[in-house]
C-alpha positions in Angstrom: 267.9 55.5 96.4 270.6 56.6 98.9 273.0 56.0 96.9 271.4 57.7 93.7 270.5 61.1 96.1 274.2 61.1 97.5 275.4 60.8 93.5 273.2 63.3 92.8 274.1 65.8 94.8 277.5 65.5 94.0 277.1 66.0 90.7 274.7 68.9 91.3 277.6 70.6 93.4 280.2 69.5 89.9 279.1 72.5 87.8 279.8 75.4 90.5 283.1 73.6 91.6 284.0 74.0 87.6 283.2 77.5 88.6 286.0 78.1 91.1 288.9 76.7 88.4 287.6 79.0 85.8 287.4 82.2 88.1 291.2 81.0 88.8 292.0 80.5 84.9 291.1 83.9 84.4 292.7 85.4 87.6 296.5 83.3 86.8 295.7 84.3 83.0 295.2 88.4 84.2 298.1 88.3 86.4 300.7 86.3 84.4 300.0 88.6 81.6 300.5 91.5 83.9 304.2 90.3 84.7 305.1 88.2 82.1 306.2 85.0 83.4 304.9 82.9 80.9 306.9 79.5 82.8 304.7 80.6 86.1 301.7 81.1 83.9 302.3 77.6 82.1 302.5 75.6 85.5 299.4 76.6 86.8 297.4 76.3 84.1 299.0 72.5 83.7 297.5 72.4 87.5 294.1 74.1 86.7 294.1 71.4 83.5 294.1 68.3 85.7 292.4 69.6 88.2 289.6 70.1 85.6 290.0 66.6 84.2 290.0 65.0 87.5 286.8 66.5 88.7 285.1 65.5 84.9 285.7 61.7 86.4 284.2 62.5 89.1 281.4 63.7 87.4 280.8 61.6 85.0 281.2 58.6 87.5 278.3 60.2 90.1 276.0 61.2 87.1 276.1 57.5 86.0 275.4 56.4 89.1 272.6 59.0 89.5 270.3 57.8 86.6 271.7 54.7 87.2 269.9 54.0 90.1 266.8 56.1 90.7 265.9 54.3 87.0 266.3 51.0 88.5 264.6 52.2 91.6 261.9 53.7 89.6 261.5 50.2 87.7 261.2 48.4 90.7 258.6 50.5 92.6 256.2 50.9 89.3 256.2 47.0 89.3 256.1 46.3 92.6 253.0 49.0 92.5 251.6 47.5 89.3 251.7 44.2 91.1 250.0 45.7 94.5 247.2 47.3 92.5 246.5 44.5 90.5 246.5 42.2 93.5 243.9 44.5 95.3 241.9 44.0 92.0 241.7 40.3 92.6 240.8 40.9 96.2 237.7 43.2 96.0 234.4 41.9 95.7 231.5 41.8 93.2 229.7 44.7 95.1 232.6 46.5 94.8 233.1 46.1 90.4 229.7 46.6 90.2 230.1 50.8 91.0 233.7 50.4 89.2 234.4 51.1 85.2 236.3 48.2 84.6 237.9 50.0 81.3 239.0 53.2 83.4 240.6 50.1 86.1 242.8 49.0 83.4 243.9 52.6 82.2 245.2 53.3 85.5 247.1 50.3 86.1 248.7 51.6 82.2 248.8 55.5 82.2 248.8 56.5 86.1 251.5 53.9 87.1 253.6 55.2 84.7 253.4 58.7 85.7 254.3 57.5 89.2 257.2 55.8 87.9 258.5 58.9 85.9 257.7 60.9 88.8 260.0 58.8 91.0 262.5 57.9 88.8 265.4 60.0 87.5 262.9 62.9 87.2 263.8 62.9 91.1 267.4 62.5 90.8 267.1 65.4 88.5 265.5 67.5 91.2 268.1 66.6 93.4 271.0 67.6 91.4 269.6 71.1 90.3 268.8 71.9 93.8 272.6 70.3 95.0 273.5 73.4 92.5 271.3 75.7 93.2 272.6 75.3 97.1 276.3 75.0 96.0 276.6 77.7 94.0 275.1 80.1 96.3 277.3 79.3 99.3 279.9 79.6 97.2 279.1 82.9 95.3 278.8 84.0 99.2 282.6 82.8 100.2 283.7 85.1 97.0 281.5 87.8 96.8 278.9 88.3 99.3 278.1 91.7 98.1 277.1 90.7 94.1 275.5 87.3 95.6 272.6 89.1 97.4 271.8 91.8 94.3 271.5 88.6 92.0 269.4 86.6 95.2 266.8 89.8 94.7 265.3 88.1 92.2 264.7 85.0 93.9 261.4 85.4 95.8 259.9 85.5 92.6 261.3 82.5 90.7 259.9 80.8 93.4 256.5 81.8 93.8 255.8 81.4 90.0 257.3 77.7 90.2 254.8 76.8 93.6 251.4 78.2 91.6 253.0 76.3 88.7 253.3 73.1 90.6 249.8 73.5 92.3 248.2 74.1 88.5 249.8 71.3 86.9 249.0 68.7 89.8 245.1 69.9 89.1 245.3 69.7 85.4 247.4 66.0 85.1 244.3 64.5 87.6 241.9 66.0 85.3 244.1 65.2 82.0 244.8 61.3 83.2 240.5 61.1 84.3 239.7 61.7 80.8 241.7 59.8 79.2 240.6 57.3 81.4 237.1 57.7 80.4 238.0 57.9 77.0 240.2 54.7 77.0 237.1 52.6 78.9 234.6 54.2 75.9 237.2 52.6 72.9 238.0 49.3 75.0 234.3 48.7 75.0 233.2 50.0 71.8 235.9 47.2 69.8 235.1 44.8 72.6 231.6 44.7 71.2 232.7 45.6 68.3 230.4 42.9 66.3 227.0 44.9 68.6 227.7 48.6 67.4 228.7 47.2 63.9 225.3 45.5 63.6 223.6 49.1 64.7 225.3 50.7 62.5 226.8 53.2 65.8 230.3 53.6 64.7 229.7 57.1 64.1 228.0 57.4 68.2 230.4 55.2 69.2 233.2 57.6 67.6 231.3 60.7 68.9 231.3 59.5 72.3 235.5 58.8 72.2 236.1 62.5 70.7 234.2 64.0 73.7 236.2 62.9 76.2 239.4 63.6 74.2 237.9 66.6 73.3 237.9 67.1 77.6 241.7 65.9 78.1 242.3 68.1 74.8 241.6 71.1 76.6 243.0 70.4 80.1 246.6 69.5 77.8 246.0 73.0 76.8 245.4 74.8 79.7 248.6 73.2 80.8 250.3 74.0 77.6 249.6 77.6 78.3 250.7 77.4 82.0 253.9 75.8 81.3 254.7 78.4 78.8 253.9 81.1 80.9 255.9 80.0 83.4 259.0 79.5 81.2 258.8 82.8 80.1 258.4 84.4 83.6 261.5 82.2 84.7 264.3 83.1 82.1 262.7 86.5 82.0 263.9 87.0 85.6 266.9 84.8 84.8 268.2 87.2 82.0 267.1 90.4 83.9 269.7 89.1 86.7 272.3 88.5 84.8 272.3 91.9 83.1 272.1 93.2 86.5 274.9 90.8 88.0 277.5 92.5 85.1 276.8 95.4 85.8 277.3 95.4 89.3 280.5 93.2 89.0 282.4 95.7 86.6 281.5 98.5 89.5 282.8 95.9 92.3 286.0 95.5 90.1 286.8 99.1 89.1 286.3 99.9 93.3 289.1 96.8 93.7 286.6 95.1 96.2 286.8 91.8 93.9 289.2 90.1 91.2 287.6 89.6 87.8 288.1 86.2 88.4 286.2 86.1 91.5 283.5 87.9 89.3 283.0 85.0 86.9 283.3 83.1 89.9 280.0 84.4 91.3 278.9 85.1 88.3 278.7 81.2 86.9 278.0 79.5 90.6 274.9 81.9 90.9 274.0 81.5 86.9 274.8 77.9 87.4 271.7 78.0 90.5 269.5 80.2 88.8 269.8 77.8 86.2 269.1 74.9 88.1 266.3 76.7 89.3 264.8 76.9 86.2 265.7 73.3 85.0 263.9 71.9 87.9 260.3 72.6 87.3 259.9 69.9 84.5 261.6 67.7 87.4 258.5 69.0 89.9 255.9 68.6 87.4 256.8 65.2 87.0 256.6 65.0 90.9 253.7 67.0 90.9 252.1 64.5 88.1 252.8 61.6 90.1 251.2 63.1 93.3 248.3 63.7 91.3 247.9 59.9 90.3 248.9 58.5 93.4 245.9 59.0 95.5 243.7 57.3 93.0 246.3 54.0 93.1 246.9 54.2 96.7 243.2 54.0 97.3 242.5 50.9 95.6 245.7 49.1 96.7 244.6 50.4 100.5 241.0 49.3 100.3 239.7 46.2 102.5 237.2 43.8 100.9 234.3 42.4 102.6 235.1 39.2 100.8 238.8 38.9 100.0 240.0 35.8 98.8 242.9 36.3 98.9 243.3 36.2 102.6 245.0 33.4 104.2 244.4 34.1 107.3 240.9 35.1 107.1 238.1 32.4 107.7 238.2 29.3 109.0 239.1 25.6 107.3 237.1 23.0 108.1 238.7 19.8 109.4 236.1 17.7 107.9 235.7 16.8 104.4 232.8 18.6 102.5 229.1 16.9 102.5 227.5 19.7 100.2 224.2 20.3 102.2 223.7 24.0 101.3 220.8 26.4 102.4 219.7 30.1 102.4 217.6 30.7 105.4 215.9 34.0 105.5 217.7 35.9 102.9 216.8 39.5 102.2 219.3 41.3 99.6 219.4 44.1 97.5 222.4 45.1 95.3 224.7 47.7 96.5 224.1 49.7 93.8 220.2 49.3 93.8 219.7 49.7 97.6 215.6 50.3 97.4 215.4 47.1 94.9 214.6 44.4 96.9 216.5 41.2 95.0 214.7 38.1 97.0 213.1 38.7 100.2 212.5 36.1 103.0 214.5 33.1 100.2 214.7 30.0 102.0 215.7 27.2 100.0 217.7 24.1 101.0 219.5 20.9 99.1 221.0 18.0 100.3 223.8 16.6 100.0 223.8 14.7 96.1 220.7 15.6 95.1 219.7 18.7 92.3 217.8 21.2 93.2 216.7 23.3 89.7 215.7 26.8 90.1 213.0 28.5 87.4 211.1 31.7 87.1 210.5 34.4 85.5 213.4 36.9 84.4 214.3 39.1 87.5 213.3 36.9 89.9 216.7 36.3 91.2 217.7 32.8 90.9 221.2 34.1 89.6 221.3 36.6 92.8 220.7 32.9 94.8 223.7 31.0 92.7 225.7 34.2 93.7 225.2 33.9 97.2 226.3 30.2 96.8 229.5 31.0 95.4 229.6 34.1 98.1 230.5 36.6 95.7 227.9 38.6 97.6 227.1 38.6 101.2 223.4 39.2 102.8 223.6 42.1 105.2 223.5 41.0 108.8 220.5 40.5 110.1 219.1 39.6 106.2 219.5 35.8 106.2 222.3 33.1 106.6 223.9 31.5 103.9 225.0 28.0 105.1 227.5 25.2 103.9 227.1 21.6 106.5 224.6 23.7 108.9 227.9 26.3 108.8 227.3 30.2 107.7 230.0 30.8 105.4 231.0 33.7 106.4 232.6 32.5 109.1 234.5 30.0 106.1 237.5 30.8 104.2 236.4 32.3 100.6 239.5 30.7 98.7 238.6 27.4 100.3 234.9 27.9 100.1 235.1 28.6 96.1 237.4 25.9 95.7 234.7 23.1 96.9 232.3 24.6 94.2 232.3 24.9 90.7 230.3 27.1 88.8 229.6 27.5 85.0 228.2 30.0 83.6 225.4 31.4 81.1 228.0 32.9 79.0 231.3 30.6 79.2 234.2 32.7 79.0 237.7 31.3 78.5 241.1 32.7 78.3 243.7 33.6 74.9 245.1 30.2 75.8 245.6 26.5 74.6 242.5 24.4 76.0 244.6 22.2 78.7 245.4 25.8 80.2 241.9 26.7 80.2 240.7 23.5 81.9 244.1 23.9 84.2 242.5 27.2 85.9 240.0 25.4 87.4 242.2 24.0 89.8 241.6 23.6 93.4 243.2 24.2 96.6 245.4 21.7 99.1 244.9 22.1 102.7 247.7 22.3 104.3 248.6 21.9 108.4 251.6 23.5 109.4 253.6 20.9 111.7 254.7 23.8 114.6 251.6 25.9 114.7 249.1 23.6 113.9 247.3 26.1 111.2 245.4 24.9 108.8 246.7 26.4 105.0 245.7 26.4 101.4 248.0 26.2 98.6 247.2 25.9 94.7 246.4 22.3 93.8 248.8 20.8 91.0 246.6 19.4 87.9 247.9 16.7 85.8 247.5 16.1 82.4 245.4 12.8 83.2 243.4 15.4 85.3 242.6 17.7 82.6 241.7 14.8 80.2 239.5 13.0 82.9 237.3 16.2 83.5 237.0 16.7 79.7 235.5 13.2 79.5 233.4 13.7 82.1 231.9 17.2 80.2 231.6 15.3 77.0 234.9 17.6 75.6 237.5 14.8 74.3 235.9 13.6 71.8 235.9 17.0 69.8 238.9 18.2 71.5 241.1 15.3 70.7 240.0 16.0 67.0 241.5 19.6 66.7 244.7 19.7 65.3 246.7 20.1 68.1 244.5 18.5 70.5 244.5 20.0 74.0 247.8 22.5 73.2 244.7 24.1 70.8 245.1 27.7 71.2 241.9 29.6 71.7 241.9 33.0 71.0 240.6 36.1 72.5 237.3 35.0 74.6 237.7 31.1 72.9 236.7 32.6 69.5 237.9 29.0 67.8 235.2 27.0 69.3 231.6 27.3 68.8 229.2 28.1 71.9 228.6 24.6 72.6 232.5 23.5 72.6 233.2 26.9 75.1 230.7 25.7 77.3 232.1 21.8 77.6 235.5 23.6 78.3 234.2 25.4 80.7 232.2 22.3 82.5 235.5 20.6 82.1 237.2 23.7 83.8 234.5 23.6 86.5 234.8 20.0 87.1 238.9 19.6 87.2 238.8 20.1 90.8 236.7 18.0 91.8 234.0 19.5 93.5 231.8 19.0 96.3 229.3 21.5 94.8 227.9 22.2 91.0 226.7 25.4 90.1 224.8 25.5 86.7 223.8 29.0 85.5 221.2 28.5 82.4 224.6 26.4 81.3 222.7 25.8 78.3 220.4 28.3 77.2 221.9 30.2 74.5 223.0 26.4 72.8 221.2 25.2 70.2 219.5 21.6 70.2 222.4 19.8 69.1 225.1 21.2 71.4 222.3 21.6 74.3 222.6 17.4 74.1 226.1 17.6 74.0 226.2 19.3 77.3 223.2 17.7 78.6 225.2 14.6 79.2 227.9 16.3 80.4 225.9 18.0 82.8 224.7 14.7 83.6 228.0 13.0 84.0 229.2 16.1 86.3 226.0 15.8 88.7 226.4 12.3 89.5 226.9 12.2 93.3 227.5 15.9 93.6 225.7 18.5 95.2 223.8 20.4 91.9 221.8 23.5 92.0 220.8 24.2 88.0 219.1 27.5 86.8 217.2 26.8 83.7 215.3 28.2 81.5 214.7 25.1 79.1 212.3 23.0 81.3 212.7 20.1 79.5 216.5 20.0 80.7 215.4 19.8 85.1 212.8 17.2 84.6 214.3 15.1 86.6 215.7 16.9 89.3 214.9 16.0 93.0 213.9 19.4 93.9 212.7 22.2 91.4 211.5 25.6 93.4 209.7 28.1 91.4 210.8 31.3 92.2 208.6 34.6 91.6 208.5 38.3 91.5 210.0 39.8 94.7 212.5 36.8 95.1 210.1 34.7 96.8 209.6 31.1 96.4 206.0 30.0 95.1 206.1 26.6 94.1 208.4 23.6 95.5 208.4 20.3 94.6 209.7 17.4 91.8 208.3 17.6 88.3 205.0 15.4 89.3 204.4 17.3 92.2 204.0 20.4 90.3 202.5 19.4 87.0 200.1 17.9 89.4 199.0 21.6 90.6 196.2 22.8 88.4 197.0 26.2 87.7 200.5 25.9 88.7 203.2 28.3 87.7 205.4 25.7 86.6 202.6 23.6 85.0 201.8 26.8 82.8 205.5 27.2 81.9 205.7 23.6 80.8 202.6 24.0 78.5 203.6 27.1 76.9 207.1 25.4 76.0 205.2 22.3 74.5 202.7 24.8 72.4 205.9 26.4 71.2 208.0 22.9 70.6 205.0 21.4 68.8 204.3 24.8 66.2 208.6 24.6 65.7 208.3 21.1 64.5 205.1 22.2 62.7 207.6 24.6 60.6 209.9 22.7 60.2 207.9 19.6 58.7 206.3 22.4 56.3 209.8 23.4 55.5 210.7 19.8 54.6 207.7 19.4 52.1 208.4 22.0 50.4 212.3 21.1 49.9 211.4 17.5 48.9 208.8 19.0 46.2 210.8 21.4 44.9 214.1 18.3 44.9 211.9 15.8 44.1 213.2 13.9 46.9 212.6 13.3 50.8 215.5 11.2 51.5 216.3 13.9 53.8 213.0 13.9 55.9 213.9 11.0 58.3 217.5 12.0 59.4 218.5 12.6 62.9 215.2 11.0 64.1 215.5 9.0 66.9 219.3 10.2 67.7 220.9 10.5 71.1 224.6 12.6 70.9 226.8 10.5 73.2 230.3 13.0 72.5 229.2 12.2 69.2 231.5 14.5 66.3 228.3 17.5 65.5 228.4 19.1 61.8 229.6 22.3 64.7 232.6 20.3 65.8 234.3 19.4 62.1 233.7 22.6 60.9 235.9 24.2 63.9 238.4 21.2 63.2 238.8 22.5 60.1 238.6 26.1 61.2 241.7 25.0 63.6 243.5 23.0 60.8 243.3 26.5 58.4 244.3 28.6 61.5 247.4 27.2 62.2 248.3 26.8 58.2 247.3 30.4 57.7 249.3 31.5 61.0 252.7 29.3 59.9 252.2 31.0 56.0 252.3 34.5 58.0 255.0 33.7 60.1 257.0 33.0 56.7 256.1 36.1 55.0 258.4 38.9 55.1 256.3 42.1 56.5 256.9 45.1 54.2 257.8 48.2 56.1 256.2 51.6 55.7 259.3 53.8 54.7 256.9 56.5 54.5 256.0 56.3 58.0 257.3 59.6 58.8 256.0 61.9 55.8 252.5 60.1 56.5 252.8 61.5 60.5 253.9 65.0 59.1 250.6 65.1 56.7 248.5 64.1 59.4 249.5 66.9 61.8 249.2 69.6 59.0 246.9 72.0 60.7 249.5 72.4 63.6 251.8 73.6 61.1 250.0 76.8 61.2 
């Protein structure tokens, strides 16, 4: 950047020194015409020649060096930026996302960054250079003409109060503009996102009205800006003109009194058109500046912002010297969201499992057995003096979140997995290594390394190989956006499988199988199973049928409190039990499904004449057995990557009429 400001001040101060040579080509040229020594007059315009040439290399070597390096300074800073901002994303906690628009997140880290970057790139190296001019050729229109220098510097004071309100106004109007557009960006990344929910609704239209109103917003602050840039334009070479009318004819009165040389004229006359100039040419330089302050704060404030629970922090937390046991417990807990403060989530929770045994959590909707799991993982913190959360009889706030998270794995309702090949799904589940550091004695984490006999061994253990190993291209199977190739039952194994590859002290299970039909709820049952075996296991279910056998199972009611506690005897042994009740009502709806679907098979086998079909799947147990679900997506992979190596072949026409189509579509600005 030093070197970029030095180069472009030099080549700011270029222009006037091209000034003084043709001041003198027009003195030598007056005066050897006046005596006629054309061998004189010859010489020194040789001498003014190389003298121009030799300052053009000069110039043309500091303007490359100018761009040259505020553009690579510029490049550097927007990524080093993008990477800050990103990585204060990653640090922040739930409370945090939960007041944030995740859609207007990611248009900042696109649109705002960039107008940093253009604001400190060679926008400023452009700023520079005008005002090296600017300052150049006033001092020297001073040395050669005082007198002419201050009637053109009248006009001064008023080229620069228009280009301060300018600058002010366009800050204001690019935060606005960028805010919009923000908006407007989070409305279409959601809309197409759930683009399967508003096509179902038939809300394409709402959807569409709702992205034209906040265009509609940016639309006007672009033209409010639009009208302000003019305006200032016009004021600027309006004064610009009127001074150089002025500046001639004050010059031809300073040369008909012999005060000045018409050389000396021109001289002033370019160094302070050349300022005047660069006057002018800077304000798209300042509203770039001006652009970029606008964004800045929003960045800054984000990549400045302390979590509560950053886990990203090395340093923060301690490591335990001991291996995990998994005894967990919530003693006490009050919580409320941050964004709900008078909704009291679960008050007085205590709850407590031991080390390899289950504890399965049911109730009623809204009764917080997620907010519980959540606490678990600490992606929320109790206030306070609202409860302890506690890992081996320690509160775990005082541990290390990376190393906390790593001795637990969670799956979720809704498994989500990443536009990559399954082994690099099942990879991201990798733990942490502890580390002691042999001078200071501090304890360190550092990414575990997974092996491929890793990732195969925790796909067994979630029931996954056997369907994975069946895709075409085994575990290098890429996914899709969200895992779109596998069914919900084969995302969810992969996600187990994820959960499990670092080996963890702790299972979370979040209704893992609720939204799974019968056959892939087997699937994952044994799995699930698999995964529990000598690990700590808290399971929220839905399904009762799926926690029978868990050593705990605490009912949980409205107001977060606890109601019932005990194993699955204990409870259906309580007449008029809330669990007992939720048991029954599951068996009355199991038995009038089966009811249907016996009807349904009678009337098949009359109208087919047949019931060979009545008996199958009785009596079957899915042990990673291949489901009717599983070949169909082996054959939705096979037809993928035939379909994607067919495409790759083809030869993609190109529109020719691209630019004829973009003229017809801007018609009405034609007029």
């Amino acid at each position: 950047m030093i070197v970029g400001t030095v180069a472009a001040a030099g080549h700011g101060a270029m222009l006037p020194a091209f000034s003084i040579l043709f001041g003198d080509i027009i003195t030598s040229g007056g005066e050897g015409t006046q005596t006629g020594d054309a061998d004189r007059l010859l010489e020194e315009m040789e001498t003014l020649a190389i003298k121009l040439i030799i300052l053009s290399a000069v110039a043309a070597v500091l303007a490359f060096l100018q761009v040259f390096c505020w553009s690579l300074a510029a490049t550097r800073q927007g990524a080093r930026i993008r990477s800050l901002y990103v990585e204060s994303l990653f640090r922040q906690d739930a409370a945090w996302y939960d007041a944030q628009d995740s859609g207007e997140l990611t248009a900042r880290v696109a649109s705002d960054v960039d107008l940093m970057t253009l604001g400190m790139g060679p926008k400023v190296g452009y700023a520079v250079q005008y005002f090296s001019s600017f300052v150049t050729g006033l001092s020297i229109g001073f040395a050669y003409g005082w007198a002419l220098t201050l009637v053109i510097l009248a006009v001064v004071p008023i080229l620069a109060a228009g280009g301060a309100a300018y600058a002010k106004v366009m800050a204001d109007s690019t935060l606005a503009g960028q805010t919009a557009y923000a908006k407007a960006g989070c409305v279409a990344a959601e809309a197409l996102g759930l683009i399967r929910t508003v096509a179902a609704f038939g809300s394409e239209e709402h959807e569409a009205v709702r992205y034209e109103g906040h265009l509609r917003s940016a639309a006007a602050t672009g033209k409010r800006r639009a009208i302000l840039t003019g305006a200032a334009m016009a004021v600027t070479f309006f004064t610009l003109l009127d001074a150089y009318a002025l500046a001639f004819w004050v010059g031809n009165k300073l040369v008909r009194r012999g005060d000045m040389l018409p050389g000396e004229v021109m001289t002033v006359f370019f160094c302070i058109l050349i300022g005047a100039m660069g006057i002018g040419q800077v304000q798209p330089s300042i509203s770039s500046l001006n652009a970029a302050r606008g964004c800045a704060p929003r960045v800054f404030d984000i990549i400045d912002r302390v979590s509560a629970i950053d886990p990203l922090d090395e340093a923060g937390g301690e490591i335990p010297e001991t291996p995990v046991k998994g005894d967990l417990a919530l003693v006490d807990v009050d919580f409320t969201y941050p964004t709900r403060p008078d909704d009291l989530i679960l008050q007085q929770l205590s709850l407590s499992v031991s080390r390899g045994q289950t504890l399965a959590l049911v109730g009623t909707s809204g009764s917080g057995k997620s907010t519980a799991i959540q606490l678990l993982e600490r992606l929320y913190d109790p206030a306070a003096s609202s409860g302890t959360v506690l890992l081996d009889g320690v509160d775990v706030r005082t541990l290390n979140v990376r190393w906390l998270r790593s001795t637990i794995g969670y799956v979720f309702q809704m498994p989500t997995l990443f536009s990559l090949s399954i082994r690099d799904n099942i990879a991201l589940g990798a733990g942490v290594t502890v580390r002691v550091d042999p001078v200071s004695g501090r304890r360190t984490i550092d990414a575990a390394t997974v092996m491929e006999e890793d990732v195969i061994e925790a796909a067994k253990t979630a029931n996954a190989h056997g369907f994975i190993s069946r895709l075409p291209d085994g575990y290098d199977t890429m996914l899709g956006a969200r895992g779109a190739l596998l069914s919900g039952g084969q995302k969810q194994r992969v996600a187990l499988a994820r959960a499990l590859v670092r080996r963890p002290s702790i299972l979370l299970l979040d209704e893992a199988t609720s939204a799974l039909d019968s056959a892939s709820e087997r699937a994952v049952q044994v799995g699930l199973r698999r995964a529990a075996l000598g690990r700590t296991t808290v399971a929220i279910a839905h399904r009762l049928s799926t926690i029978c056998d868990a050593d705990v199972i605490a009912v949980m009611g409205e107001g977060g409190r606890v109601t019932e506690r005990g194993t699955h005897a204990q409870l259906m042994a309580l007449p008029g039990g809330t669990y007992r009740h939720l048991v029954e009502l599951q068996s009355v709806v199991k038995e009038t499904v089966a009811q249907r679907a016996a009807r349904k098979a009678t009337r098949a086998a009359a109208v087919d004449g047949s019931g060979d079909d009545a008996n199958y799947g009785s009596g079957s147990t899915v042990v990673d057995a291949p489901t009717d679900d599983d070949e169909a997506v082996a054959s939705a992979g096979a037809a993928a990557v035939s379909s994607s190596e067919d495409a790759s072949e083809a030869t993609q026409p190109v529109d020719k009429g691209v630019f004829f189509r973009a003229l017809r579509a801007n018609a009405r600005e034609w007029h």
